[in-house]
ZAMARGU-4260 file (C-alpha; in steps of 0.2 Angstrom, whole numbers, plus 5000, padded with zeros to 4 digits):
<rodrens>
0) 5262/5236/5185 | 5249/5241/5196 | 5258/5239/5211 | 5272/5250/5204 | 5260/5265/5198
5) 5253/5263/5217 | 5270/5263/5223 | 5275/5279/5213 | 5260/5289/5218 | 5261/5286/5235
10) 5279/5291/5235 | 5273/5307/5224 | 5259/5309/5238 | 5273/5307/5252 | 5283/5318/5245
15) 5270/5332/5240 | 5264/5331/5260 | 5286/5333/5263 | 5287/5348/5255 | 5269/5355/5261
20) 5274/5352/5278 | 5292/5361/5274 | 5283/5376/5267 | 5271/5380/5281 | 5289/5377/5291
25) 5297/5388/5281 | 5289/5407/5285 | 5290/5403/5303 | 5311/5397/5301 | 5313/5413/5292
30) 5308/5422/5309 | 5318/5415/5320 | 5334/5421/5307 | 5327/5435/5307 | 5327/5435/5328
35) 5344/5426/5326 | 5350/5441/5317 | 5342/5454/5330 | 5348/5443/5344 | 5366/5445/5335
40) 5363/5464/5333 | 5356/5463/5353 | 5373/5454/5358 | 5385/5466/5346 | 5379/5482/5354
45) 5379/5474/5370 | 5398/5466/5368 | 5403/5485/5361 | 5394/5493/5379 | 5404/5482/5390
50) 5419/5482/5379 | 5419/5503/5381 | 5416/5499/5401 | 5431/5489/5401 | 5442/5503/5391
55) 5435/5518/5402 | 5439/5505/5419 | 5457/5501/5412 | 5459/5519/5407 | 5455/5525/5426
60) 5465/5511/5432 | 5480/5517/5421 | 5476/5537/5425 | 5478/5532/5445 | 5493/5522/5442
65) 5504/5537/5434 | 5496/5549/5450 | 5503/5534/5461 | 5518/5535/5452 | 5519/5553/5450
70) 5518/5553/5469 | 5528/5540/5475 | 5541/5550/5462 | 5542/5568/5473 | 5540/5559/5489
75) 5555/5551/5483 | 5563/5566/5477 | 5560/5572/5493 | 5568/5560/5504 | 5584/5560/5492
80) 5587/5580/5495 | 5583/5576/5514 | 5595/5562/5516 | 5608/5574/5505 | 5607/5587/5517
85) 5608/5573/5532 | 5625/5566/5524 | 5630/5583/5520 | 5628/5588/5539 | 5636/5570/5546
90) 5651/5575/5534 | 5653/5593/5539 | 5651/5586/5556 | 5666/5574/5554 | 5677/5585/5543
95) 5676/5595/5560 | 5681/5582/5572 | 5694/5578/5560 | 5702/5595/5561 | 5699/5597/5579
100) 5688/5611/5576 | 5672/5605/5586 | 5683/5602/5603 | 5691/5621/5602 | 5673/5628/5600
105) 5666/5618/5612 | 5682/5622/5624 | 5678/5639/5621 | 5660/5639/5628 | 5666/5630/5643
110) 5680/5641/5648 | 5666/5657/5645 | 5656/5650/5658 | 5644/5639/5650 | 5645/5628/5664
115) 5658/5618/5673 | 5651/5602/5670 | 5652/5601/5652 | 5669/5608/5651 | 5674/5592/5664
120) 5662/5580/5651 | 5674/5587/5637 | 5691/5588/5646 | 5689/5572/5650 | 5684/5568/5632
125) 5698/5579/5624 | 5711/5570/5635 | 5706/5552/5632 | 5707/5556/5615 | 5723/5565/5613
130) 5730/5555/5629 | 5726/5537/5619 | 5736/5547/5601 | 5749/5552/5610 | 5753/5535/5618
135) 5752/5526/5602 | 5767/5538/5594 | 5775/5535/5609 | 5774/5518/5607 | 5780/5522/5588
140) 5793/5530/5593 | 5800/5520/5606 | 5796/5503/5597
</rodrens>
């Protein structure tokens, strides 16, 4: 029996000294939540700054984007009208070598004196032209 009350008044000793120690603990734990919760406060506002920074950085990256776009878009504008005007040109050019229209103007100049030696470059043009179209309805005709 006496071994048993000593046994449960150590045990109540041992304990009582647990949960002494665990209160002296106890204020100090409660200040590191209270630093975990400022920390967590500190690293919230700090997420939310860099959060904004990488809105504002993709907002800028968007905003140079559509001025990239928006350029490259009238450049391209640009080279459409030109290469219109270009096929325009190469089709009024051959519309006129199809009618015949560019060797009479440029027999003209040469017969009003523009110089002999580009009347020879297109005599000698004209007739290789019309000589090799005449030949082939020649050969039409005869074959």
């Amino acid at each position: 029996m006496y071994t048993k009350l000593h046994l449960m008044l150590i045990c109540t000793a041992l304990s009582l000294i647990v949960t002494g120690c665990g209160a002296k603990q106890q204020p100090s734990s409660s200040k590191p939540g209270a630093q975990s919760q400022q920390q967590g406060k500190q690293i919230d506002t700090q997420l939310q700054q860099q959060m904004k920074m990488y809105q504002e950085t993709k907002k800028q990256e968007f905003e140079q984007q559509a001025k990239i776009r928006k350029a490259e878009k009238s450049h391209l504008k640009k080279l459409e009208a030109e290469q219109k005007k270009t096929l325009r040109r190469e089709f009024d050019f051959q519309e006129k070598m199809r009618k015949g229209e560019s060797f009479r103007e440029e027999k003209k100049q040469g017969t009003s004196g523009a110089g002999e030696s580009k009347e020879g470059s297109t005599k000698g043009k004209g007739a290789g032209k019309s000589g090799g179209s005449s030949s082939s309805k020649d050969k039409k005709s005869s074959g």
